[in-house]
N, C-alpha and C positions, 0 to 999 in steps of 0.2 A: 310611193311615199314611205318613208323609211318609219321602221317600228317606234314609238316608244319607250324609255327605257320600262314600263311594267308590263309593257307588251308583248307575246308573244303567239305565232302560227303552230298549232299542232297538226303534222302531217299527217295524211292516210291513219286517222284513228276513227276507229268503227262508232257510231253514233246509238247514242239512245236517248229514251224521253223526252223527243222533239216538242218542243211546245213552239211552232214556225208560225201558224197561222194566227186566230184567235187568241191576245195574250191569256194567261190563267189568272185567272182570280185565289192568288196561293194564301189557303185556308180561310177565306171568304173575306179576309178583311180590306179590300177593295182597292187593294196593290196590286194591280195587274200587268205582269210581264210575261216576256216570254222567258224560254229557258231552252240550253239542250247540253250531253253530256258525253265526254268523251271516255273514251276505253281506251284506255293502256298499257299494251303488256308490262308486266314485270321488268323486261331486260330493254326496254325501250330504251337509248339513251336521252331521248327528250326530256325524261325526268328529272336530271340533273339540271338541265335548265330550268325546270318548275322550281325546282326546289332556289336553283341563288337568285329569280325573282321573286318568289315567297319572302325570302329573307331580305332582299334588299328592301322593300317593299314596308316589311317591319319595320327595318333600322332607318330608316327613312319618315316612318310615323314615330314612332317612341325612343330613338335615340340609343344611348346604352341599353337600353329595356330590351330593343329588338330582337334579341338571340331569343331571351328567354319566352317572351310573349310567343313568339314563332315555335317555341318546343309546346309552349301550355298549347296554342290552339291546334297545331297539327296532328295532338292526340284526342282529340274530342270530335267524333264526326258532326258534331252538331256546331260549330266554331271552325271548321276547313272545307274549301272547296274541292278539295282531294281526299278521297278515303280509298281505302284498301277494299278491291273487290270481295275479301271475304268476308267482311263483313256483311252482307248483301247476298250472302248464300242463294235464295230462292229467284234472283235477277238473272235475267237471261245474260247471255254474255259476260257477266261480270267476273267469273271464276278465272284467275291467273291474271287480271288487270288491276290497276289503281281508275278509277273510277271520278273523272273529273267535271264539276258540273258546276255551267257560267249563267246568270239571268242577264236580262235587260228591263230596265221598267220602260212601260209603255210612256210613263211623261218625259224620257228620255228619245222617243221613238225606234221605229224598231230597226232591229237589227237586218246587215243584207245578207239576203239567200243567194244566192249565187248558182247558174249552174256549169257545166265543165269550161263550157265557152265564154265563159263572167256574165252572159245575157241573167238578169235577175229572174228567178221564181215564182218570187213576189214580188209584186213592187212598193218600195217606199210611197211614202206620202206623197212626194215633192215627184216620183217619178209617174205617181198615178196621176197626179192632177194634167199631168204634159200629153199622158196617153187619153184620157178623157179629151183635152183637147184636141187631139188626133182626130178622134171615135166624131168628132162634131164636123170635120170636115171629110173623114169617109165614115160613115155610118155602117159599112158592111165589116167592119173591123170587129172582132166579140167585143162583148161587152164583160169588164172585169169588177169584184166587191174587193173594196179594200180589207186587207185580210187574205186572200182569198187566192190560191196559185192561179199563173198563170193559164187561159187554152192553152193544150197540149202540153202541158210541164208537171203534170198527174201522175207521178208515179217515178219522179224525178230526183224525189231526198225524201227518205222515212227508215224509221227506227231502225236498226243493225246496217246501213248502208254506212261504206264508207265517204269520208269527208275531210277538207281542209280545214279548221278553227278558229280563228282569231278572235282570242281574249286578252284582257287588259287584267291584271291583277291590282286589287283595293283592300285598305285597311276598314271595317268597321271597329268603332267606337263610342258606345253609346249607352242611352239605359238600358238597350240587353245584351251588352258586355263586350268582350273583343273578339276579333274574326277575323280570319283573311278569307277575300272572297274572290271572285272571277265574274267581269262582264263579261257579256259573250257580243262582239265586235261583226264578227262574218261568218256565213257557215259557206264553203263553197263542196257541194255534191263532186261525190266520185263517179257515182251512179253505180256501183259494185258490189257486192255483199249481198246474202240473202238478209232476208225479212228478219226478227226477230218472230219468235210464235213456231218457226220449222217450215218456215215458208218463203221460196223463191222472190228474189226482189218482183217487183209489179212489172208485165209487161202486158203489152198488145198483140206478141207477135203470132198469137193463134188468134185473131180475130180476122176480120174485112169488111169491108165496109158494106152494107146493107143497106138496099131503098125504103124509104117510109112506107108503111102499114105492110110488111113482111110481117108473115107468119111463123108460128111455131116450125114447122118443116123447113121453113128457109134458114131457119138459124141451126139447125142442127145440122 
């Protein structure tokens, strides 16, 4: 399906602040969505695409106004979905990137996870309810909480991993003032990148599989 015009994929940009699962409750006031944010170097050329759907985006909401409003809110971190990683000094990864972060509200439903091979993470609503009816006619199938990754997809997308993006760019307008902001549309996992914290992405592959009621010495 072809993009929209406010739409656009950020390639192989390192992730952070995943909020995939459980949407947040952002600052308790009982908006709850997800969110996650991309990193991008400096010399990315994607950026120049950010930037003439910021602005179309504008002039599209306010007319003549668009340039300007686009200048007022892109220097305010608190009024743009992009800000400048230095701002963000003490942020893991943020240092030499612009810094781009998209929500979803949950009454909107959530966003897809994605992993390398499009198989979902998580699954939507509409994909859970199919797998539940699965689960009723083999019962030996795991059983999944909405929310909640898939068996075996544990370790699959989390913070500093690299990722595919797809966000839609929106104008806010309202009683607390104007904004350009970013939905977050799709996340698809690279599965690459360490952890953020100085820690190797997650894996398995020093483990094996162990029979029930093993002991201390068996695991070591």
């Amino acid at each position: 399906m072809a993009l929209q015009p406010n739409q656009l994929v950020l390639k192989d940009v390192r992730s952070a602040f995943l909020v995939l699962e459980d949407p947040e409750d952002y600052q308790g006031n009982k908006r709850f969505r997800w969110s996650a944010t991309a990193l991008i170097p400096y010399n990315a050329p994607v950026l120049k695409e950010i930037e003439a759907k910021m602005r179309a985006v504008a002039e599209a909401k306010w007319g003549k106004k668009g340039a300007a409003v686009y200048e007022a809110v892109i220097s305010d971190k608190q009024t743009t979905c992009i800000i400048d990683g230095k701002k963000k000094p003490d942020y893991d990864g943020y240092a030499g990137h612009f810094a781009l972060t998209a929500h979803r509200p949950q009454k909107q439903g959530r966003p897809l996870v994605l992993d390398t091979d499009l198989s979902p993470i998580i699954f939507t609503e509409s994909q859970l309810t199919e797998y539940q009816k699965q689960r009723k006619e083999d019962p030996e199938l795991p059983e999944v909480a909405l929310n909640q990754m898939r068996p075996g997809k544990a370790g699959r997308i989390y913070a500093g991993c690299h990722v595919n993006m797809k966000i839609g760019f929106w104008c806010q307008d309202n009683d607390n003032g104007k904004a350009i902001r970013a939905e977050l549309l799709t996340v698809q996992t690279l599965n690459r990148g360490d952890a953020f914290g100085g820690g190797a992405k997650p894996t398995a592959d020093d483990f094996e599989a162990v029979s029930e009621g093993a002991d201390d010495d068996d695991l070591g």
